[in-house]
C-alpha positions in Angstrom: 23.2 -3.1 11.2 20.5 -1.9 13.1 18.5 -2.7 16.5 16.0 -5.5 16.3 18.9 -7.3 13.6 19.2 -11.2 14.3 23.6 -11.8 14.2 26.0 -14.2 14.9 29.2 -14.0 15.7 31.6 -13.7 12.1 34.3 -15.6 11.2 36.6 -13.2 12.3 35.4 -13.0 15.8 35.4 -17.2 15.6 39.2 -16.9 14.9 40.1 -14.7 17.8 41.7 -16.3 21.2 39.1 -14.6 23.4 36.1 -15.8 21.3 37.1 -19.0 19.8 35.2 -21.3 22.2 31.7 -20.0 20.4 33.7 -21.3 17.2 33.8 -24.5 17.8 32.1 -27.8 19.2 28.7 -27.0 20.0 27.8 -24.3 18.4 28.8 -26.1 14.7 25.3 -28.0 15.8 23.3 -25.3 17.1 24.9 -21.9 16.0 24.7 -19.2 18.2 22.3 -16.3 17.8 21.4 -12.7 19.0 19.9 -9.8 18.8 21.1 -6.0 18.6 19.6 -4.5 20.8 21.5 -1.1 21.0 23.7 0.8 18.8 26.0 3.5 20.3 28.2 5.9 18.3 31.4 6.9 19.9 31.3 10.0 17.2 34.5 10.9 15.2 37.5 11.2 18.0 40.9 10.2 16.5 42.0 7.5 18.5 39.2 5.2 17.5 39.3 3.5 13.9 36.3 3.6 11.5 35.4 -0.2 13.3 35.7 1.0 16.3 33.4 4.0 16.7 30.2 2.4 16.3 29.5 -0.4 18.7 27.0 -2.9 19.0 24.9 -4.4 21.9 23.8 -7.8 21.9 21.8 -9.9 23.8 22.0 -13.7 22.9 19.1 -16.3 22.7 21.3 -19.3 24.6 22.2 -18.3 27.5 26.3 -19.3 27.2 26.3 -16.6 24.4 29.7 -14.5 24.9 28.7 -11.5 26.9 31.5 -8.9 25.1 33.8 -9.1 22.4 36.4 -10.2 25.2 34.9 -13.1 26.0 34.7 -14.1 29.7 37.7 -12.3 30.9 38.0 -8.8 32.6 36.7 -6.4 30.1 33.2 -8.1 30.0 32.5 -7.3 33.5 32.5 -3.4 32.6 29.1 -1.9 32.8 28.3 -2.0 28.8 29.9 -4.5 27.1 30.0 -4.4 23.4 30.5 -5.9 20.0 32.1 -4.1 16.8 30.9 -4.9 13.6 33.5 -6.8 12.3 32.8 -9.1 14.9 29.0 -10.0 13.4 27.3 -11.5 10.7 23.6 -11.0 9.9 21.8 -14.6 10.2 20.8 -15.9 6.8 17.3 -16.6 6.1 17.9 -19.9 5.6 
């Protein structure tokens, strides 16, 4: 994944408690989409997983999009919130 890639949030992401309101109900209708716009590498510490050293930035085109991979709790009001990329899943061109 790269910047200027057009995601949505995966079907793992759908199935987790803090992101599982994008999952359902209205979004079935109108699925949600972004943008990566930034792609930051943690580099290779030990404490963070293959997943978890690369993290993506996203900014979504409705405006209820889920600012972090948190959801709307605690963590998304940190400066940088942030995606992994088991959490997205390019658009298809369909």
């Amino acid at each position: 994944m790269k910047v200027g890639d057009l995601v949505t949030l995966s079907a793992y992401a759908k199935q987790t408690q803090l992101l599982n309101r994008w999952g359902h109900g209205v979004w079935i209708k109108n699925p949600l989409m972004g943008i990566v716009v930034k792609v930051e590498d943690m580099g290779k510490k030990r404490y963070y997983s293959k997943n978890e050293s690369i993290r993506y930035h996203v900014n979504w085109i409705q405006a209820d999009g889920p600012p972090s991979r948190h959801g709307k709790y605690g963590f998304s009001a940190r400066s940088s919130p942030y995606f992994f990329r088991k959490d997205l899943k390019f658009v298809s061109k369909s």
